[in-house]
C-alpha positions in Angstrom: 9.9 -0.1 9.9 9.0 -2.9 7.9 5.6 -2.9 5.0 4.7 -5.6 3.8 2.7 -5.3 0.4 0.3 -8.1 -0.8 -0.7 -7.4 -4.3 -2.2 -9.9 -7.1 -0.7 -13.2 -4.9 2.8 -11.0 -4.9 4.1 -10.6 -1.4 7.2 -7.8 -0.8 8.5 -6.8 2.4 10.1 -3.4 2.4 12.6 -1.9 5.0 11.3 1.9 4.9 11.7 5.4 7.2 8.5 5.7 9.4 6.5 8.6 8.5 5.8 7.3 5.1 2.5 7.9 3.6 0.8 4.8 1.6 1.3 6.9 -1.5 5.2 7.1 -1.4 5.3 3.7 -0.9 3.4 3.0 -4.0 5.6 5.2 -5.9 8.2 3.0 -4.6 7.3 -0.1 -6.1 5.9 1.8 -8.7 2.4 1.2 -8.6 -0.1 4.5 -9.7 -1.8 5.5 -6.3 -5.6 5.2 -8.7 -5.3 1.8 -9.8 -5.8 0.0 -6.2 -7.1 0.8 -3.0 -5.4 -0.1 0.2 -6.7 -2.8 2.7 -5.1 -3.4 6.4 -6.8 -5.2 8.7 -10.1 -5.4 6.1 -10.2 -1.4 6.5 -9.6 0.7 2.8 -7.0 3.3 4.3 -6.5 6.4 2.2 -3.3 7.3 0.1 -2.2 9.8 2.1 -2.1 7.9 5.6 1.0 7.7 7.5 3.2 4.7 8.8 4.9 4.7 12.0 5.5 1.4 12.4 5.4 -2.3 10.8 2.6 -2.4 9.1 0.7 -5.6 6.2 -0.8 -3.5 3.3 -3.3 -5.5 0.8 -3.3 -4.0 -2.4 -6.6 -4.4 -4.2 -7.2 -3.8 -8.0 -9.8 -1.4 -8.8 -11.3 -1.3 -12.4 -12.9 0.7 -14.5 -14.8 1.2 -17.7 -18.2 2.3 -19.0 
């Protein structure tokens, strides 16, 4: 299957297994799993979701401080 990853005006298309979880394909590209949230189609999607098929993931930046 093919992911495509959106991610601070970054675009990567990835060839991966289905059955993936969003989680191992941030470890992939090496991005930590609690410094963004996951968008497709406008929906946050959790971590540990899996993909069976081609699939657009939007990568938002969360933030944090006090």
């Amino acid at each position: 299957m093919q992911v495509t990853v959106v991610h601070e005006g970054d675009s990567k298309l990835l060839d991966c297994e289905e059955g993936l979880t969003i989680r191992e394909i941030l470890d992939m590209i090496e991005i930590h799993p609690s410094t963004v949230l996951a968008v497709h189609d406008g929906v946050i999607v959790p971590h540990d979701s899996q993909l069976n098929g081609d699939v657009t993931l939007e990568l938002i930046t969360v933030s944090s401080g006090g």
